[in-house]
C-alpha positions in Angstrom: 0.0 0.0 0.0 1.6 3.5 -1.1 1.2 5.5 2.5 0.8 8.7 0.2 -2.2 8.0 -1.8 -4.3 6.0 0.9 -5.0 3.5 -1.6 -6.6 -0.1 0.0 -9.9 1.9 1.8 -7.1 3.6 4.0 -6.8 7.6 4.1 -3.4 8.7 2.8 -0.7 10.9 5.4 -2.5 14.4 3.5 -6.0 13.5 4.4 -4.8 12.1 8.0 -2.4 15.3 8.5 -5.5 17.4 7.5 -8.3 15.7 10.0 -5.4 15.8 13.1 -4.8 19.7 12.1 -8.6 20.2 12.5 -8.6 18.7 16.0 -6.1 21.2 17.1 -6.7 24.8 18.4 -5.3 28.0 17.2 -4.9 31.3 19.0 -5.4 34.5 17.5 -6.2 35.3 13.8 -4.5 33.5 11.1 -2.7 30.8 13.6 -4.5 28.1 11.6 -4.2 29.8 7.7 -0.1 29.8 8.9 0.1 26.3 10.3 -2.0 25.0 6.5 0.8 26.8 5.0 3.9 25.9 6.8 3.2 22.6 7.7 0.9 21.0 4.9 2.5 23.3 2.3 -1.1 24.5 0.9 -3.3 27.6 0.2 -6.1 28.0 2.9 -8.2 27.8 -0.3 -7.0 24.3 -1.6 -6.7 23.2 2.4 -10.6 23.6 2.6 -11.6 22.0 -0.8 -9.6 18.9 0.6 -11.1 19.4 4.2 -14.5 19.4 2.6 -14.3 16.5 0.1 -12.9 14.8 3.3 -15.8 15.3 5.1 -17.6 13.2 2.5 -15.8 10.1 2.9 -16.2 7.3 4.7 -12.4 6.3 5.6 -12.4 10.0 6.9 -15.4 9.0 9.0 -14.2 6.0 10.0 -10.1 7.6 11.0 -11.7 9.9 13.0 -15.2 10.0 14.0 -15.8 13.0 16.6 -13.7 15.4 14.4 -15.4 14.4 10.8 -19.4 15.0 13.1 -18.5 18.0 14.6 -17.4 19.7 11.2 -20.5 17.9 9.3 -22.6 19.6 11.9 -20.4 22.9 11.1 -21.0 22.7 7.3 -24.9 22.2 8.0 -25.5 24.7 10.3 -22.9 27.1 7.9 -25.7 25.8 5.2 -28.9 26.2 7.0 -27.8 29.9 7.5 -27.8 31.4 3.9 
């Protein structure tokens, strides 16, 4: 199994690297926009599309169930609101 491209119903170290960075905390504006940046080496934009395609797949759900819910409840209620 390549570790890279999470092939074999696994999530790849990008995917797993992005679900761990959403369990953190940041302090103060643009903490977490630097730490996408610096230490996944992508744009806040590109950061999100990943984040939210993530969000839609089952390894994700099934790597790490408590973060995947709480931003699925984010993205409806986000949603709900326009």
């Amino acid at each position: 199994m390549d570790e890279d491209t999470g092939e074999q119903g696994r999530l790849g170290r990008r995917e797993r690297d992005i679900l761990a960075l959403e369990g953190r905390s940041f302090s103060g504006p643009g903490a977490k926009e630097r730490a996408v940046r610096e230490e996944l080496g992508l744009a806040p934009v590109r950061y999100f599309q990943l984040l939210n395609a993530l969000l839609d797949d089952p390894r994700a759900l099934a790597h790490d169930p408590v973060t995947v819910n709480r931003l699925r409840r984010v993205r409806e209620r986000r949603r709900a609101e326009r």
